[in-house]
Backbone as a chain_set.jsonl record, in Angstrom:
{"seq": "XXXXXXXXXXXXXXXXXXXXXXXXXXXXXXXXXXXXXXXXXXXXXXXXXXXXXXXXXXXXXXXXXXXXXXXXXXXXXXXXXXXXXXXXXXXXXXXXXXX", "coords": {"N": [[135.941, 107.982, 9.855], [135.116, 105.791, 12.211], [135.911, 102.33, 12.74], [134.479, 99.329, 13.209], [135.098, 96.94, 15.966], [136.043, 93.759, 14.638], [135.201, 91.33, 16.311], [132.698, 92.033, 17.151], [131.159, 91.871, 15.297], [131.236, 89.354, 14.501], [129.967, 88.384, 17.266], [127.513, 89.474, 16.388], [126.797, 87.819, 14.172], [126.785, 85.059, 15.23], [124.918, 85.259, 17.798], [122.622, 85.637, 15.8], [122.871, 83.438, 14.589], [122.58, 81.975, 16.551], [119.447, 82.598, 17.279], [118.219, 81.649, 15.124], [118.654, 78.52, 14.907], [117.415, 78.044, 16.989], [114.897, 78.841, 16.339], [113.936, 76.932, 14.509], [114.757, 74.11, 15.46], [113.501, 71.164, 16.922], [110.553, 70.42, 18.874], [111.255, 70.692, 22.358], [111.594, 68.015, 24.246], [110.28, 66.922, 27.35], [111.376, 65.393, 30.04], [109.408, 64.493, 32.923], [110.717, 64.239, 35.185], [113.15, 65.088, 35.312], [112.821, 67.74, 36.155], [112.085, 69.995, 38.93], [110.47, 71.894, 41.497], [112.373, 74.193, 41.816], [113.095, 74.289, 39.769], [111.234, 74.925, 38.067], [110.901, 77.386, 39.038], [113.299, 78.718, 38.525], [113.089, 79.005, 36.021], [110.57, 80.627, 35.722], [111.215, 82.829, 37.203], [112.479, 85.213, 36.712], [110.829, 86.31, 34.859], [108.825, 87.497, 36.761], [107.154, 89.69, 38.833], [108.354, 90.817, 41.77], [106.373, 90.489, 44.325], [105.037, 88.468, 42.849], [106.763, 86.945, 42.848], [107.296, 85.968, 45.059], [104.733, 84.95, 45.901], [104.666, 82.869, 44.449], [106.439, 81.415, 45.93], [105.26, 80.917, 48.41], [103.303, 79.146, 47.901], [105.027, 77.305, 46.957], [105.631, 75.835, 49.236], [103.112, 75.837, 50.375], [102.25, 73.807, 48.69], [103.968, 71.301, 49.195], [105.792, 71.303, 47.739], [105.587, 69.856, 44.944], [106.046, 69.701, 41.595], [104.492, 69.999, 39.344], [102.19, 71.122, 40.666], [103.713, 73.62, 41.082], [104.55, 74.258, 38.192], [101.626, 74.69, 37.279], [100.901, 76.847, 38.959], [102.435, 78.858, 38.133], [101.425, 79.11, 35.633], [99.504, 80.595, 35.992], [100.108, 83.385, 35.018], [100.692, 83.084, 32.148], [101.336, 85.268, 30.62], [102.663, 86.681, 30.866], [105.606, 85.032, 29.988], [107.713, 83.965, 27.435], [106.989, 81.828, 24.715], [108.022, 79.725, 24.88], [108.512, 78.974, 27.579], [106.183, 78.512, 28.369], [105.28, 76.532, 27.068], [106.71, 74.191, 28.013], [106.334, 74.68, 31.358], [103.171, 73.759, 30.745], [103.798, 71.059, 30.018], [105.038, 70.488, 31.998], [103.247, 70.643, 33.272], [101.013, 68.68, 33.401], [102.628, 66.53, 33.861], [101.99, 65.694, 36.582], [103.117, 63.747, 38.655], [103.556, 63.971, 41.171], [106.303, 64.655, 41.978]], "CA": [[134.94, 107.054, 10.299], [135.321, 104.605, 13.303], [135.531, 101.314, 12.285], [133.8, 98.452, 14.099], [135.89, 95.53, 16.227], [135.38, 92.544, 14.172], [134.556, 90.633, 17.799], [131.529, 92.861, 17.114], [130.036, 91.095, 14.121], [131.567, 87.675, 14.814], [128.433, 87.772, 18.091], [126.17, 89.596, 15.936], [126.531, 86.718, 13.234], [126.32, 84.367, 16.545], [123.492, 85.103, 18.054], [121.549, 85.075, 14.879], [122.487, 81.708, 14.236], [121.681, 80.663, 17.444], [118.517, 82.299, 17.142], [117.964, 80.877, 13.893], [118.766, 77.157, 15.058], [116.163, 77.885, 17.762], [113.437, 78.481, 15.551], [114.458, 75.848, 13.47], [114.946, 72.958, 16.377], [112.197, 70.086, 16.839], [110.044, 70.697, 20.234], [111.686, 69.981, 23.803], [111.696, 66.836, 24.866], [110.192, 67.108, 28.577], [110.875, 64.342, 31.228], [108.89, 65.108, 34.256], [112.031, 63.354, 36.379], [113.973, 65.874, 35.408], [112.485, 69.172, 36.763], [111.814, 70.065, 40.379], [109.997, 72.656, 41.862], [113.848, 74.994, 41.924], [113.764, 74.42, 38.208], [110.783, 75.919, 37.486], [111.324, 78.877, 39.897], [114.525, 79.589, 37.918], [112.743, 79.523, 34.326], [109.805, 82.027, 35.542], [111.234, 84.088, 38.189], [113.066, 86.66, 35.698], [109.26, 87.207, 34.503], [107.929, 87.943, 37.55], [107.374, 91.007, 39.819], [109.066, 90.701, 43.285], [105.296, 89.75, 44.639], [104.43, 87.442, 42.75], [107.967, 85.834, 42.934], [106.85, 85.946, 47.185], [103.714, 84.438, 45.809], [104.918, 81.829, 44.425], [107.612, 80.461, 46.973], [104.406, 80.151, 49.517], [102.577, 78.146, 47.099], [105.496, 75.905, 46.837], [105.488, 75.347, 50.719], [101.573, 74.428, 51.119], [101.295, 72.364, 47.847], [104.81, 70.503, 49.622], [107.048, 71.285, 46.41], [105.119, 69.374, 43.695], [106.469, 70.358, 39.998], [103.267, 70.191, 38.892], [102.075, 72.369, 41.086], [104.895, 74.853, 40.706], [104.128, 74.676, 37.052], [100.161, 74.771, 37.522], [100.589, 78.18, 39.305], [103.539, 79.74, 37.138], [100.963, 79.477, 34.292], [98.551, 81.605, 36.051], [101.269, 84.307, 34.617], [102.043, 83.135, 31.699], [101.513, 86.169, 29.34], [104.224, 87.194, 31.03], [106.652, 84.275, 29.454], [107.83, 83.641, 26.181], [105.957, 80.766, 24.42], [108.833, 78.42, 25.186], [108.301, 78.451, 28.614], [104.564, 78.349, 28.612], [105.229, 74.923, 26.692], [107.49, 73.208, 28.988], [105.144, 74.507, 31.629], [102.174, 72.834, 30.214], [104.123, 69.82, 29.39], [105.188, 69.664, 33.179], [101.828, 70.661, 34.824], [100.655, 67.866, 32.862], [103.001, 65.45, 34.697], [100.94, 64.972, 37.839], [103.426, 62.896, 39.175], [103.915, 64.461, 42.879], [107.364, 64.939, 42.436]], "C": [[135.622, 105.918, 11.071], [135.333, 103.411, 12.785], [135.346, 99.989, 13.137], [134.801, 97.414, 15.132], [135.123, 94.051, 15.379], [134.941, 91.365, 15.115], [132.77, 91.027, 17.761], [130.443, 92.031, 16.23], [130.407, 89.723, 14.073], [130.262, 87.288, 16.087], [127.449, 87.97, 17.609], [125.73, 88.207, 14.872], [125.965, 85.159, 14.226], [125.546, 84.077, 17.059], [122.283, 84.699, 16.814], [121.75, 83.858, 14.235], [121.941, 80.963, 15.079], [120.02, 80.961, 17.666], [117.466, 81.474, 16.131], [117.951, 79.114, 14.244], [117.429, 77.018, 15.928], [114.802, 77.796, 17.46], [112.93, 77.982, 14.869], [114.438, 74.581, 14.08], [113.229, 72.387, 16.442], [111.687, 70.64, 18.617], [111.0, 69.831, 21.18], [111.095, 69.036, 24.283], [111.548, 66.934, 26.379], [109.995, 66.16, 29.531], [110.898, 64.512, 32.41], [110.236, 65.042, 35.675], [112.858, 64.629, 36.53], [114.159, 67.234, 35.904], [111.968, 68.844, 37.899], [111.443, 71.572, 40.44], [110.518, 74.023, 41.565], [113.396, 75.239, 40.512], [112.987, 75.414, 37.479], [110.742, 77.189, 37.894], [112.216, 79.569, 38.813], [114.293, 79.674, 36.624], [111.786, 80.869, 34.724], [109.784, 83.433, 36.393], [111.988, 85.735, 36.882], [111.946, 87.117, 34.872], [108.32, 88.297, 35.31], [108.028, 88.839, 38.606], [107.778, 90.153, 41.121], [107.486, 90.336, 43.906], [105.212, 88.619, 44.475], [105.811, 86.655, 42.957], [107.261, 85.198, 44.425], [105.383, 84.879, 47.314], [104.093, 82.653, 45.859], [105.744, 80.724, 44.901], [107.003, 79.995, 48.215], [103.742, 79.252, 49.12], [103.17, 76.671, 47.324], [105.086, 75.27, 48.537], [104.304, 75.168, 51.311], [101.921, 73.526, 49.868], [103.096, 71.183, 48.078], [105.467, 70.474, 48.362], [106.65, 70.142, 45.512], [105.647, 69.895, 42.436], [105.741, 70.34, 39.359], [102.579, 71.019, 39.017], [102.354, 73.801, 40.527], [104.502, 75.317, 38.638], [102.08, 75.191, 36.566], [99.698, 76.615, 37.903], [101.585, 79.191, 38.691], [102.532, 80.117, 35.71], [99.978, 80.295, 34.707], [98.965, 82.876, 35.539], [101.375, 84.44, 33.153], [101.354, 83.813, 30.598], [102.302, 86.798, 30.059], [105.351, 86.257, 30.421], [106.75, 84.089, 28.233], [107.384, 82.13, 26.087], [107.008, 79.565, 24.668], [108.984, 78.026, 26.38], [106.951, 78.365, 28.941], [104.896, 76.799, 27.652], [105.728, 74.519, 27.381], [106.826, 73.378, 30.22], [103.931, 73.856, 32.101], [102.543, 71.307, 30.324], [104.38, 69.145, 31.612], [104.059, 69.394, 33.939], [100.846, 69.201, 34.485], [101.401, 66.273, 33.514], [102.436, 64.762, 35.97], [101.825, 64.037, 38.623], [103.551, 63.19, 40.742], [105.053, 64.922, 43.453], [107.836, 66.665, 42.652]], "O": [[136.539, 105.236, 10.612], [134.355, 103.384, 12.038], [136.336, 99.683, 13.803], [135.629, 97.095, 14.279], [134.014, 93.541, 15.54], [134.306, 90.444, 14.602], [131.861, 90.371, 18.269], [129.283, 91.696, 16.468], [129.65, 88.965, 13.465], [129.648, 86.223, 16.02], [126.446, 87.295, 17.842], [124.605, 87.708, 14.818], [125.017, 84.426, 13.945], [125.147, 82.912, 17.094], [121.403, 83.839, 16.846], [120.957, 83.317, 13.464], [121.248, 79.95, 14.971], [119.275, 80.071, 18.076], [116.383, 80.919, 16.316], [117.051, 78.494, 13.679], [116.557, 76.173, 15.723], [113.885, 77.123, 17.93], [111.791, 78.183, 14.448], [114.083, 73.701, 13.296], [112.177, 72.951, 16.141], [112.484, 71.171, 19.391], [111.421, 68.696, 20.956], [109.986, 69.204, 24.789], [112.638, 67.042, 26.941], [108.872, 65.908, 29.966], [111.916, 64.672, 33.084], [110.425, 65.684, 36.708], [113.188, 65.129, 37.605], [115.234, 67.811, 36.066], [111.452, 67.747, 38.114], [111.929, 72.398, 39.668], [109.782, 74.937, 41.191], [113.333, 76.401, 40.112], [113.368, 76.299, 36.714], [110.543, 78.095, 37.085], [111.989, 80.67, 38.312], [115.083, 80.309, 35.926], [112.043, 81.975, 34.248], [109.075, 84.439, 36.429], [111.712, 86.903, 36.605], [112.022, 88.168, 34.234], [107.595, 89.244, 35.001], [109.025, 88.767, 39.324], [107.483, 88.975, 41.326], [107.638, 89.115, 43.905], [105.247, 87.739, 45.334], [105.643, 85.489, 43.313], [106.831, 84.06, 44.615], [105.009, 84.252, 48.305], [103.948, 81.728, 46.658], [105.804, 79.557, 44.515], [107.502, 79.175, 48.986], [103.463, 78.374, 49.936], [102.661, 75.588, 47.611], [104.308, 74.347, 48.776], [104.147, 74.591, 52.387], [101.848, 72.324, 50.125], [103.355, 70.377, 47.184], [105.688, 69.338, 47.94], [107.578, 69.355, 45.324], [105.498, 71.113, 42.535], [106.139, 70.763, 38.273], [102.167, 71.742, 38.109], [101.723, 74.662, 39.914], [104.291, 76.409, 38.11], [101.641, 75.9, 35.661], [98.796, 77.338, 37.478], [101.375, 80.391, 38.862], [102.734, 81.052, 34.934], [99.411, 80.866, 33.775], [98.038, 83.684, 35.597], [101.906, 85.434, 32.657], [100.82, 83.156, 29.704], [102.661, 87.833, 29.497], [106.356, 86.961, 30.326], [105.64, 84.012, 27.708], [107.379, 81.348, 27.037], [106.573, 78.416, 24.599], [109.491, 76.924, 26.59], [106.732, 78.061, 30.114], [104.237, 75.907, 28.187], [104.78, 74.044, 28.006], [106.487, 72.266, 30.622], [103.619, 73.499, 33.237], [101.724, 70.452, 30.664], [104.094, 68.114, 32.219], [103.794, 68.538, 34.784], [100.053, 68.769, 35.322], [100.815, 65.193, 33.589], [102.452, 63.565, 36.256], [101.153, 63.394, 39.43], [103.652, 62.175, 41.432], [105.226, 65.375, 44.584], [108.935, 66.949, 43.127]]}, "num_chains": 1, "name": "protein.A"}
């Protein structure tokens, strides 16, 4: 019998702590300042079909790169995202600020 690399169960123990801390951590702290249009691209594009990615990069360029926006029309999606980016999201489309 083969026996494992202990590198092997040193990430498996790893990851499940860090998923464990994750489901364990207090909600994200979201200040609108800090995200831009880019930012949310790069949380919901690995959700989204090659369309709608195309979709949503014309969106940005009428509504003039708002992060509000950008988050406004990412949630038309979002049962495609895990619930941690449908909160941050929410929390941004909720910013309204114009930036």
């Amino acid at each position: 019998m083969r026996s494992l690399n202990p590198t092997f169960y040193t990430s498996v123990l790893l990851t499940a702590l860090f998923l464990f801390s994750c489901s364990q951590s207090e909600p994200q702290k979201i200040s609108c300042g800090d995200h831009d249009w880019q930012s949310v691209e790069e949380m919901v594009f690995p959700y989204l079909e090659a369309d709608m990615q195309t979709a949503m990069i014309m969106q940005g360029q009428s509504s003039e790169y708002k992060t509000h926006m950008a988050a406004d029309f990412a949630l038309t999606f979002e049962e495609s995202y895990p619930d941690s980016v449908v909160q941050i999201l929410r929390k941004l489309e909720a910013c309204n600020t114009g930036t």
